[in-house]
C-alpha positions in Angstrom: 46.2 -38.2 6.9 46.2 -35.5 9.4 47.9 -32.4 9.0 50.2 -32.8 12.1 51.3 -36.4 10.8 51.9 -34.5 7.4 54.5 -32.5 9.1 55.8 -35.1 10.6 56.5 -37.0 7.5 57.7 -33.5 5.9 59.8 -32.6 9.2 61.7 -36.0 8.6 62.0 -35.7 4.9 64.0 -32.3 5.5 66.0 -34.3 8.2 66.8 -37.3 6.2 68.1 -34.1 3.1 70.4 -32.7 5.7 72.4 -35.3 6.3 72.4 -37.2 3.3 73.8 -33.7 2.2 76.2 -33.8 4.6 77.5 -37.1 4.1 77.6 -36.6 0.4 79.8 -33.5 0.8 81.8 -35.4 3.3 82.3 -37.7 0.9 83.3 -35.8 -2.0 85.6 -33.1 -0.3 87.6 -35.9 2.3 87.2 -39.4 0.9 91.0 -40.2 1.6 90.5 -40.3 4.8 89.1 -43.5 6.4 87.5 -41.2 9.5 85.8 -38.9 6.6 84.4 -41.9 5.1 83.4 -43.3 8.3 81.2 -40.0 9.8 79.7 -40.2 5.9 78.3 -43.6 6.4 77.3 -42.6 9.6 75.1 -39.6 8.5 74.0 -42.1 5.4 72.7 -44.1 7.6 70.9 -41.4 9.5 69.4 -40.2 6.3 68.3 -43.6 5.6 67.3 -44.3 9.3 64.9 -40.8 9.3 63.5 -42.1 5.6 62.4 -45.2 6.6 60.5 -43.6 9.7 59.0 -41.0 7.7 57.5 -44.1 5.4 56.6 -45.5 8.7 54.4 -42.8 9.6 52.9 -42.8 6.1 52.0 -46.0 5.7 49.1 -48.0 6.7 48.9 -51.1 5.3 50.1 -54.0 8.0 52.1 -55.5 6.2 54.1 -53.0 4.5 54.4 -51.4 7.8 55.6 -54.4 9.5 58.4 -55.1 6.5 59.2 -50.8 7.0 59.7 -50.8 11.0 61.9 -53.7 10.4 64.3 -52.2 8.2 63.7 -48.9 10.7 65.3 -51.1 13.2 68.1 -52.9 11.0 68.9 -49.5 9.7 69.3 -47.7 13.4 71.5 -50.8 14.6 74.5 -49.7 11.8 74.5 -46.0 13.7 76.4 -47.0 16.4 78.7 -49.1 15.3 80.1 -46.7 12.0 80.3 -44.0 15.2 82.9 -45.9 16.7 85.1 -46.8 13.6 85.1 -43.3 12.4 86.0 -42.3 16.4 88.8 -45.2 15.8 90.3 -43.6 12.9 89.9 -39.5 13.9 93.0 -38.3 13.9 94.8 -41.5 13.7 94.7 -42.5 10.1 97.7 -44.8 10.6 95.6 -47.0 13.1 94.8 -50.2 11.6 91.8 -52.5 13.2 92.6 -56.1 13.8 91.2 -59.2 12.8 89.9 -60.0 16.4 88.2 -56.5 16.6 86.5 -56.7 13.4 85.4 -59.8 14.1 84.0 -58.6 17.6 82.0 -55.8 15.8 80.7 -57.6 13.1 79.4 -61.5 14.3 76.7 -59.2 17.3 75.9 -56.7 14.5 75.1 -59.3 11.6 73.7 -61.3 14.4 71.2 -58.9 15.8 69.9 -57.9 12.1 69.4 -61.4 11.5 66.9 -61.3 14.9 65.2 -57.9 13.9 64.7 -58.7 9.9 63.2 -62.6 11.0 60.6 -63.2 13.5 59.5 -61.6 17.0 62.4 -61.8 18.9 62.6 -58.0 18.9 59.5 -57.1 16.4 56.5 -58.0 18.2 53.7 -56.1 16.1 52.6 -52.6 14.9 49.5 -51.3 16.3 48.4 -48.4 18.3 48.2 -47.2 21.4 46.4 -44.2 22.3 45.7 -43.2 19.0 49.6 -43.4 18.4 51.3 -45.7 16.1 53.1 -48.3 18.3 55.5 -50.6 17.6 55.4 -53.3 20.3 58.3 -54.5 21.2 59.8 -58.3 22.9 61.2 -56.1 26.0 63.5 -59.6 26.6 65.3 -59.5 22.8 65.3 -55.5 22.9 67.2 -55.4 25.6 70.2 -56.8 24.1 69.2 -54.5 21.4 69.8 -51.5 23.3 73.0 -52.7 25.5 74.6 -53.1 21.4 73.7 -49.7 20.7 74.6 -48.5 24.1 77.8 -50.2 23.9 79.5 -48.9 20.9 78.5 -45.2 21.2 80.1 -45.9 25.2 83.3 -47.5 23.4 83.5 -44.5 21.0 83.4 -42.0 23.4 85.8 -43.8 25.7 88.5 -43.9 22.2 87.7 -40.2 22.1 88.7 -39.3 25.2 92.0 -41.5 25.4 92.7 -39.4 22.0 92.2 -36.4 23.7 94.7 -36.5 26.5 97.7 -37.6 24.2 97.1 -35.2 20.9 98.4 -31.6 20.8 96.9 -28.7 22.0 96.0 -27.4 18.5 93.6 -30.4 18.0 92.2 -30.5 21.4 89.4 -27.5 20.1 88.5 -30.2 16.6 87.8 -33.3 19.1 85.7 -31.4 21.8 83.8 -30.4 18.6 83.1 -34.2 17.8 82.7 -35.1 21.4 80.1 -32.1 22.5 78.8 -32.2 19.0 77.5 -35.3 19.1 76.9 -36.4 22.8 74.1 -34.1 23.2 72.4 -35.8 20.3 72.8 -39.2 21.1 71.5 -38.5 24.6 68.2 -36.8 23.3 68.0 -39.6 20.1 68.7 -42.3 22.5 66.1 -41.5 25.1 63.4 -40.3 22.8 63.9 -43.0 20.0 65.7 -46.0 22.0 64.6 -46.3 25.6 61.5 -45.1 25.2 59.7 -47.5 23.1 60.6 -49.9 25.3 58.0 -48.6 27.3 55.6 -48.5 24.1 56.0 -44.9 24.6 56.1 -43.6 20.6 54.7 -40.0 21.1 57.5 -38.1 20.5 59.9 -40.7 18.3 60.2 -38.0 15.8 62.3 -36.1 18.5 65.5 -38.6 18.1 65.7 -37.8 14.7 65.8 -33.9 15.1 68.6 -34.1 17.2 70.8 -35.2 14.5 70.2 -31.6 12.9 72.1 -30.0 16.0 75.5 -32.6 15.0 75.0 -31.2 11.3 75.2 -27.3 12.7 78.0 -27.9 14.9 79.9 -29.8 12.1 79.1 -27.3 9.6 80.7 -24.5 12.3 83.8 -26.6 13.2 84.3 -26.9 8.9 84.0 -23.3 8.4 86.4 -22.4 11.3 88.9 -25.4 12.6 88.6 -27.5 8.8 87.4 -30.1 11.0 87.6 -33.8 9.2 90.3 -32.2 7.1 88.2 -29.9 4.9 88.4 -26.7 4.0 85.1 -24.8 2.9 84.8 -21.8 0.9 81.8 -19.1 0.7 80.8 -20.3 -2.9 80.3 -23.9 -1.4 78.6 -22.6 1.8 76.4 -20.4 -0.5 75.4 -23.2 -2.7 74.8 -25.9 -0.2 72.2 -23.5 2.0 70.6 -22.7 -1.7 70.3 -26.6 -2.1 68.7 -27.1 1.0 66.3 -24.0 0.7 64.9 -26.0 -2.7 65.2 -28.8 -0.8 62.3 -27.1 1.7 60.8 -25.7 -0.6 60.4 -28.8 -2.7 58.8 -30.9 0.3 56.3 -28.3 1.3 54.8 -26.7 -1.9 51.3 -27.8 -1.9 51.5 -29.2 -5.5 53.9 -32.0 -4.2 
């Protein structure tokens, strides 16, 4: 393994802490709110999402590889989708989904895993191109695979904005937080880590993941000073969740690991 692909894996490893941090922090400090829970399993599935690619990277065997993009791919397809219910339920906790828009989320989202975990409707094959690891894809089944994705995070933003022009001017500051915190990144992770594979273009995948690192900053700013999400943070907590990470770091890259 080369030291570059190392660092990769590493780079990934330290993403996939971050927000698995965050979520669990989320979690633990707001879990009575639906929207809390919501953004947790969002970042969880982040964390996992940035795992799974780190393991992609690391192995080589074809057909753990094959088994490890696939659940890459299921993984990614939850991200979009747990966006838009926690956008549903910011700052209107007393909204409750119907039947017919559950329904409408879940049949294409159980649908589409079913097409990425069996066969080649998406999945073509793992190989390389350019001395990169390439996964080939069916453009004709990931097509549908991006309009999905592309549709919810559209959906969510469109829910945010509606919010926006009928709250009060007090929260107006906490949802440009979530909207500018998170549009950036899903810009950058969608072109980097979505459209570009289409092209078999795999060079700089790594780069979707990293933008997920800005959403954790921003968050971690709107926390300290708007209590964003509904939480408050004190110094002791800030304190010991930068020493956490710092072992975290530290952990990944001593050289008797």
């Amino acid at each position: 393994m080369t030291t570059f692909l190392s660092w990769k894996i590493f780079l990934l490893l330290i993403i996939a802490g971050i927000n698995a941090a965050m979520a669990f922090f989320i979690y633990l400090r707001g879990r009575e709110y639906k929207a809390n829970m919501w953004y947790a399993r969002f970042l969880s599935v982040i964390a996992l999402w940035s795992f799974l690619l780190s393991l992609f990277y690391y192995t080589e065997s074809d057909y753990p590889l094959l088994v490890i993009t696939r659940l890459c791919y299921l993984t990614a397809i939850f991200i979009s989708p747990f966006f838009f219910i926690f956008a549903y339920y910011f700052l209107s906790e007393e909204k409750k989904m119907e039947r017919k828009a559950k329904l409408a989320l879940a049949l294409p989202t159980f649908l589409l895993s079913g097409l990425v975990l069996f066969g080649n409707f998406i999945i073509d094959y793992v190989g390389y191109k350019d001395g990169v690891k390439t996964v080939f894809l069916n453009k004709y089944g990931y097509l549908p695979y991006i309009a999905y994705f592309s549709a919810f995070i559209l959906l969510a933003y469109r829910e945010l904005f509606k919010k926006y022009k009928n709250i009060a001017p007090f929260q107006k500051n906490k949802l440009l937080i979530i909207i500018f915190g998170t549009a950036l990144p899903f810009i950058g992770g969608m072109i980097f880590s979505l459209i570009f594979p289409l092209f078999t273009f795999f060079k700089f995948m790594l780069v979707g993941p990293m933008f997920s690192v800005i959403t954790a900053v921003v968050f971690i700013y709107a926390i300290i000073k708007y209590q964003i999400l509904e939480i408050k943070l004190v110094s002791a907590e800030i304190l010991t969740f930068a020493v956490w990470l710092i072992l975290l770091i530290k952990i990944i890259f001593s050289p008797d690991t």
